[in-house]
MMTF fields as JSON, N, C-alpha, C and O atoms, coordinates in Angstrom:
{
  "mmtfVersion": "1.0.0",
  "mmtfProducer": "UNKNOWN",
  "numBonds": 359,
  "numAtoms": 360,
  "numGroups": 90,
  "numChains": 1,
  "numModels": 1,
  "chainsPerModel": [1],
  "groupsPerChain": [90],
  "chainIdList": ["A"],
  "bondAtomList": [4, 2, 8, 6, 12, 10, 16, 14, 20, 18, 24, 22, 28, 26, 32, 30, 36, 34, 40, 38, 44, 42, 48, 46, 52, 50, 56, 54, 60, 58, 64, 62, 68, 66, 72, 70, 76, 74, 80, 78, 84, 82, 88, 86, 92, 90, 96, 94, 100, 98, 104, 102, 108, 106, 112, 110, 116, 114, 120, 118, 124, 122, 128, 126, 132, 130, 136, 134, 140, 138, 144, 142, 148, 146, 152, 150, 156, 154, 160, 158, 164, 162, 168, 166, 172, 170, 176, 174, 180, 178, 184, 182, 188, 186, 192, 190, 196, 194, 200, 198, 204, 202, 208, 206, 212, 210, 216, 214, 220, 218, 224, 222, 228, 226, 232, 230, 236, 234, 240, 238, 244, 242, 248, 246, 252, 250, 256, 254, 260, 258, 264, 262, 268, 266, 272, 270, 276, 274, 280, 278, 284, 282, 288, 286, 292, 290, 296, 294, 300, 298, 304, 302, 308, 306, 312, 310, 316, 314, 320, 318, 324, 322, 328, 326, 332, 330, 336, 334, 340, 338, 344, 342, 348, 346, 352, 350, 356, 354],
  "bondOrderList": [1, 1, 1, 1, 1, 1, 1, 1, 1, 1, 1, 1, 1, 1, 1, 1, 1, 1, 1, 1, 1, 1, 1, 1, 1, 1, 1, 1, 1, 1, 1, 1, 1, 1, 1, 1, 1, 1, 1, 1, 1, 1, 1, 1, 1, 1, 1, 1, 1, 1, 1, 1, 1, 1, 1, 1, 1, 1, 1, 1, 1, 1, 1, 1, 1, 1, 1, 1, 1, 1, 1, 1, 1, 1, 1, 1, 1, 1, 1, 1, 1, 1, 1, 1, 1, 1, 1, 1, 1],
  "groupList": [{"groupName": "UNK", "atomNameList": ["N", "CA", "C", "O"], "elementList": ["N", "C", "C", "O"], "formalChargeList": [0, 0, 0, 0], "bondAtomList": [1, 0, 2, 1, 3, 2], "bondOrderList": [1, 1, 2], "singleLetterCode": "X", "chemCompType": "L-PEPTIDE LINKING"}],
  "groupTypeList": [0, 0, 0, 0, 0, 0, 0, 0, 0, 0, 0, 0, 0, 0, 0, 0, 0, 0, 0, 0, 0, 0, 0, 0, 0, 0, 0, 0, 0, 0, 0, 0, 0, 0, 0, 0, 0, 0, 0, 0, 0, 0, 0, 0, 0, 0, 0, 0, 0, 0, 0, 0, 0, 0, 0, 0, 0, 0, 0, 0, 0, 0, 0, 0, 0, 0, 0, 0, 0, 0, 0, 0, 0, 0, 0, 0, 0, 0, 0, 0, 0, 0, 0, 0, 0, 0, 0, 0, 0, 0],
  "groupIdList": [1, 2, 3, 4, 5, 6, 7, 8, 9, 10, 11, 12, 13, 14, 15, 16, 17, 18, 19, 20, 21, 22, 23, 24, 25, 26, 27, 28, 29, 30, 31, 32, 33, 34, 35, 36, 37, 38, 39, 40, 41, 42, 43, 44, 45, 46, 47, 48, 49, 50, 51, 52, 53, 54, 55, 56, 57, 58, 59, 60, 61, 62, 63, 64, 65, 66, 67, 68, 69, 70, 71, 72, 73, 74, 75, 76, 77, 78, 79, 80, 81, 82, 83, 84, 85, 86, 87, 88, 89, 90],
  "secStructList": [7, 7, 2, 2, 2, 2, 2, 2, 2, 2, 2, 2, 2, 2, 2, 2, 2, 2, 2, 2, 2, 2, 2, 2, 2, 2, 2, 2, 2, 2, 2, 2, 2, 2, 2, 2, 2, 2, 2, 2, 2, 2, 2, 7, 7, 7, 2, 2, 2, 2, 2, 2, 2, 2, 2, 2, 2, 2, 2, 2, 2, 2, 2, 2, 2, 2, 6, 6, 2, 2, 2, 2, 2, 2, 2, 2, 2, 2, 2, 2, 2, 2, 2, 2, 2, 1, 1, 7, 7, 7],
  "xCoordList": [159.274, 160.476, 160.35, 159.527, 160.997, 161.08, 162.18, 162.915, 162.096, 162.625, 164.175, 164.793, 164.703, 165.774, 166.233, 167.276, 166.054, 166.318, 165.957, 166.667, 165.27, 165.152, 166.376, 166.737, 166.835, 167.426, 168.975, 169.982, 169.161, 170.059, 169.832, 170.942, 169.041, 169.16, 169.263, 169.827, 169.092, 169.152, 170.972, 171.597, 171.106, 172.403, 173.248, 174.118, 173.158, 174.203, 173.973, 174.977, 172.565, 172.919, 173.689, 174.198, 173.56, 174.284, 175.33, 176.105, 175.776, 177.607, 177.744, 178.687, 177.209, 177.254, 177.244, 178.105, 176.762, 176.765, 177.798, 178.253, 178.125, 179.437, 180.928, 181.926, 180.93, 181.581, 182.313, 183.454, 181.02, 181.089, 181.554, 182.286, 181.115, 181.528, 182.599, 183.27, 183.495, 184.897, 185.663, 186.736, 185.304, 186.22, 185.938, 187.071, 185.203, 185.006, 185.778, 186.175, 185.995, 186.94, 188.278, 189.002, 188.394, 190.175, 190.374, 191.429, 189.346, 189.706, 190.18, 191.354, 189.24, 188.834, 190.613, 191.198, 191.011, 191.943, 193.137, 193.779, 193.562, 194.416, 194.733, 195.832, 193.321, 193.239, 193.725, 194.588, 193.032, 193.1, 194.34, 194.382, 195.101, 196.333, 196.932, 196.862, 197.697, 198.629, 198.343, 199.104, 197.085, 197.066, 196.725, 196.969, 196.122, 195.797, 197.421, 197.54, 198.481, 199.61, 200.503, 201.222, 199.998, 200.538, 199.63, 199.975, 198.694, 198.148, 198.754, 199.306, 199.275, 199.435, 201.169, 201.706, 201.723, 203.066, 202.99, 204.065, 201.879, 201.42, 201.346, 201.812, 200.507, 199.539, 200.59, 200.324, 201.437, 201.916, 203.616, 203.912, 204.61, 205.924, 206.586, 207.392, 206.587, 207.416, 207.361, 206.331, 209.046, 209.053, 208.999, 209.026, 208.931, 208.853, 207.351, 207.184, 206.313, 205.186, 204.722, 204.037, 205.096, 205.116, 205.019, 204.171, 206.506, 206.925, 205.777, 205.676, 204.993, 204.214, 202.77, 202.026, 202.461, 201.529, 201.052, 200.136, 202.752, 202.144, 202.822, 203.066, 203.135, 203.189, 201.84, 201.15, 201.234, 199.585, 198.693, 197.891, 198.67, 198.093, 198.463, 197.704, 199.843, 200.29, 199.217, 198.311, 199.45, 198.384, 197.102, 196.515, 196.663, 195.012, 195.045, 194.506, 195.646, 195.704, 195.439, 194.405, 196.835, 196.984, 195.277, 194.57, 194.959, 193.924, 192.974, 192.482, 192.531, 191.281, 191.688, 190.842, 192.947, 193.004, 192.791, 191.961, 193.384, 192.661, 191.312, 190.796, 190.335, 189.097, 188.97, 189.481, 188.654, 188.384, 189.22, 189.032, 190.103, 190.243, 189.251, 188.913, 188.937, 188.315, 186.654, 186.214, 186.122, 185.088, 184.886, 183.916, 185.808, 186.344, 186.014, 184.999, 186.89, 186.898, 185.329, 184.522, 184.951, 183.664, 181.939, 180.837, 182.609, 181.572, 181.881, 181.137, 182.901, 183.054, 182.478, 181.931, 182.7, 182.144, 179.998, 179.17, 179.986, 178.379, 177.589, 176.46, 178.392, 177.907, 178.357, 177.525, 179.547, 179.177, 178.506, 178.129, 178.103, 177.108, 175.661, 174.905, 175.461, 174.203, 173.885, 172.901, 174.916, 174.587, 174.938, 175.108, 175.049, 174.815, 173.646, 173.133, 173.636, 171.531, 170.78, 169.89, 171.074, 170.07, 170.061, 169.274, 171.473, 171.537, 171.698, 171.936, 171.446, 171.087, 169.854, 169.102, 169.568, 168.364, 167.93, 167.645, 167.856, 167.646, 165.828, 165.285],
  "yCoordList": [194.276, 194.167, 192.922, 192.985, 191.889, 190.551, 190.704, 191.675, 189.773, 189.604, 189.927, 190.466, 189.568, 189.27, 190.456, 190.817, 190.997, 192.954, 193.577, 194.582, 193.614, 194.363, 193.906, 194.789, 192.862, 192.65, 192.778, 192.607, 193.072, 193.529, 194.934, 195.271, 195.908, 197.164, 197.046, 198.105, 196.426, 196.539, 196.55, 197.067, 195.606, 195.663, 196.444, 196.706, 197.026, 197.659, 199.064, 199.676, 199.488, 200.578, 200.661, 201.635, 199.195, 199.066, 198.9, 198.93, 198.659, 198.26, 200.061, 200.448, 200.997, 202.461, 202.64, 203.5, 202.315, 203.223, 202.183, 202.607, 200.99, 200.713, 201.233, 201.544, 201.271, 202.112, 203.765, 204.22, 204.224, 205.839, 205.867, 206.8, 204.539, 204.545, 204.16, 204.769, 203.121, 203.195, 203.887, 203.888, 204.857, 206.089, 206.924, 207.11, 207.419, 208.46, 207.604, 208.313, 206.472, 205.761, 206.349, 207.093, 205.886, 206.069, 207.761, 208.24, 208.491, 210.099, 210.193, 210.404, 210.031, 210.285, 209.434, 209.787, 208.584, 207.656, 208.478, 208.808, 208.881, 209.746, 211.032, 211.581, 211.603, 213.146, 213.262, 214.068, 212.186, 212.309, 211.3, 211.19, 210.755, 210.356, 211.169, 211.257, 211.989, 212.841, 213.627, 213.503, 214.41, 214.814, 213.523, 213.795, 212.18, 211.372, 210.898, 210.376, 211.21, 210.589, 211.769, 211.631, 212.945, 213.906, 214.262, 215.239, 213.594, 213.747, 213.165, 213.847, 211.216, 210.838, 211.135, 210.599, 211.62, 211.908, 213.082, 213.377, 214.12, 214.982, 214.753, 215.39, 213.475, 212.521, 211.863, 211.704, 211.609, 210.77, 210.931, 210.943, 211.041, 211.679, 210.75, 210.902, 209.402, 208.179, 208.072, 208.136, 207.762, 207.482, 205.231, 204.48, 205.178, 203.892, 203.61, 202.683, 204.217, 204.361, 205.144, 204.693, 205.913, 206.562, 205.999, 206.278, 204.807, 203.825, 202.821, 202.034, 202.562, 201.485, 201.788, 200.953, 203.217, 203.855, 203.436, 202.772, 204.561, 204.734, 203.525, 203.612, 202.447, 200.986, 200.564, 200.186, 200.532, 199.773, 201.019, 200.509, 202.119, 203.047, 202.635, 202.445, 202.573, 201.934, 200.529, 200.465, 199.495, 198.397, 198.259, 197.359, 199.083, 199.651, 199.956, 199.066, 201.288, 201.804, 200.425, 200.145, 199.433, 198.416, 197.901, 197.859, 197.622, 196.383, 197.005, 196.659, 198.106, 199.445, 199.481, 199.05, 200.004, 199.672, 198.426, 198.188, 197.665, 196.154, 195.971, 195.177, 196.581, 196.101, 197.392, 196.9, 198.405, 199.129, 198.912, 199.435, 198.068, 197.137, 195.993, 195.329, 195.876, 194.492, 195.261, 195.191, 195.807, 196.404, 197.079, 196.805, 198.215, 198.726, 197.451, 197.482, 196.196, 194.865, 194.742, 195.186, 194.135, 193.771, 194.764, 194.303, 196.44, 196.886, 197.278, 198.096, 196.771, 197.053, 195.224, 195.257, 193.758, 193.366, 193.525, 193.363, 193.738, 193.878, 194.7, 194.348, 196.069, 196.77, 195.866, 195.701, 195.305, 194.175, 193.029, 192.451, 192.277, 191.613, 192.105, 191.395, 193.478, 193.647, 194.257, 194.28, 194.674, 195.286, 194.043, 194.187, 192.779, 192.036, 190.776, 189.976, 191.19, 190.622, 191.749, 191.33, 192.506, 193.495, 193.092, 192.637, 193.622, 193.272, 191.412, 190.908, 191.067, 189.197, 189.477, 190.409, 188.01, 188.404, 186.896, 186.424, 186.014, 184.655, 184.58, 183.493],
  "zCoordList": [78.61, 79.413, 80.29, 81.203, 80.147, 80.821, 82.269, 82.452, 82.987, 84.147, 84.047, 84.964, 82.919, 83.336, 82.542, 83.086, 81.842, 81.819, 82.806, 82.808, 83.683, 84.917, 86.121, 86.9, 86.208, 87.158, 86.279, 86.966, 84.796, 84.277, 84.744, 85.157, 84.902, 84.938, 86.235, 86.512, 87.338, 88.638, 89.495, 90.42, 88.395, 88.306, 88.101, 88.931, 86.847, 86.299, 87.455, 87.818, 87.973, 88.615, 90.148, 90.703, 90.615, 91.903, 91.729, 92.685, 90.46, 90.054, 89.83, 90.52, 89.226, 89.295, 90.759, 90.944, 91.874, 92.88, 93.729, 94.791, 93.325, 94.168, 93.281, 93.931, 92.033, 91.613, 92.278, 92.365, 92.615, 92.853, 94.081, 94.412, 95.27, 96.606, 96.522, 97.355, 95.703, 95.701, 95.483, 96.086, 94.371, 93.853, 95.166, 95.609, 95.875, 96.928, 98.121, 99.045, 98.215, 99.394, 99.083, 99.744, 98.057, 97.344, 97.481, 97.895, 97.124, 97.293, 98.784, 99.088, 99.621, 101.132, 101.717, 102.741, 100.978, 101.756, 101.512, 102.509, 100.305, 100.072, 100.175, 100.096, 100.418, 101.4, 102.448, 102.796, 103.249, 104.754, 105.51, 106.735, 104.801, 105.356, 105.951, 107.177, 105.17, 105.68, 107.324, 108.284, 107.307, 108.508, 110.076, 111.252, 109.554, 110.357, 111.083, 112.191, 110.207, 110.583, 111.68, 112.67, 110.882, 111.698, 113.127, 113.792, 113.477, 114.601, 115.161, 116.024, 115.22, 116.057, 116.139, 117.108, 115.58, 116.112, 116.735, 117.258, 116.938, 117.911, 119.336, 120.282, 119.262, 120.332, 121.349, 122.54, 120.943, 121.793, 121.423, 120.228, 122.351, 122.661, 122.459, 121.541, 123.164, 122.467, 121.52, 120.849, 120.933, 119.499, 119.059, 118.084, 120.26, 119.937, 119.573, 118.779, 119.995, 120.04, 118.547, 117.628, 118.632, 117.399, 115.929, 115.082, 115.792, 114.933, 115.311, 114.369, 116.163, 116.135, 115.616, 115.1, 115.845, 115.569, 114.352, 113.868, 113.807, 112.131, 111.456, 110.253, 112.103, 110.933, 111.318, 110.371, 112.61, 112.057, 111.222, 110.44, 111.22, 110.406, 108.825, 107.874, 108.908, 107.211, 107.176, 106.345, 108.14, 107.846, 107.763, 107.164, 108.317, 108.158, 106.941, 106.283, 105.945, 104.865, 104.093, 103.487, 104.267, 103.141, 103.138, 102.131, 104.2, 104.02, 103.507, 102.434, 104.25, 103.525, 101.549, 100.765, 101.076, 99.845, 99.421, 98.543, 99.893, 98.872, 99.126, 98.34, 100.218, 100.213, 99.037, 98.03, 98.798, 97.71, 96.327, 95.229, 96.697, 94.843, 94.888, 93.908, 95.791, 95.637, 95.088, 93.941, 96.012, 95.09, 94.083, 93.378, 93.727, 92.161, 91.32, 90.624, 91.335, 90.411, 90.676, 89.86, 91.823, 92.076, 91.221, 90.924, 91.083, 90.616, 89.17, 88.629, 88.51, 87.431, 86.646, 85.544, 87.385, 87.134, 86.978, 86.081, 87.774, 88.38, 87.225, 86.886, 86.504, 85.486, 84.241, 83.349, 84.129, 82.495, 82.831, 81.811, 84.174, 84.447, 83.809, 83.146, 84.166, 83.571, 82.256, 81.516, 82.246, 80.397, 79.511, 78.3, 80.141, 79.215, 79.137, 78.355, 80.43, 81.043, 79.711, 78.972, 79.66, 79.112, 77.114, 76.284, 77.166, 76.077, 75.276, 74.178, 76.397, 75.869, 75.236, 75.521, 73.738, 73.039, 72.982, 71.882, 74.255, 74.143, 73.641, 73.449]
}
């Protein structure tokens, strides 16, 4: 086993465990919306406040999803990064 199959297998398993941490973001993000929104229209009586609330809560959401597309892409590269370190036969 040469260097550069090991750091193919090193790979492909951190592209597996950023994989698994993106899918468990995306669960966790779409669970827990709903009640995070209904707190703060609990929280606080102004509705002008309210509307300001939950549009930066919507903007948090946005940016939190594109950082977990960005790693989804990022660990789906990282695993054909290494299964093809591995399977190279230079």
């Amino acid at each position: 086993m040469d260097l550069k199959t090991i750091f193919g297998l090193v790979e492909t398993i951190l592209g597996g465990f950023l994989l698994l941490v993106s899918i468990m973001s995306f669960y966790f993000a779409f669970t827990f919306s709903g009640p995070i929104l209904n707190f703060v229209e609990i929280a606080i009586d102004s509705e002008n406040i309210i509307i300001l609330a939950d549009s930066l809560i919507m903007l948090l959401k946005i940016i939190l999803y594109s950082f977990d597309l960005f790693f989804l892409f990022a660990s789906i590269l990282l695993i054909l990064d290494g299964i093809l370190k591995i399977r190279d036969e230079d």
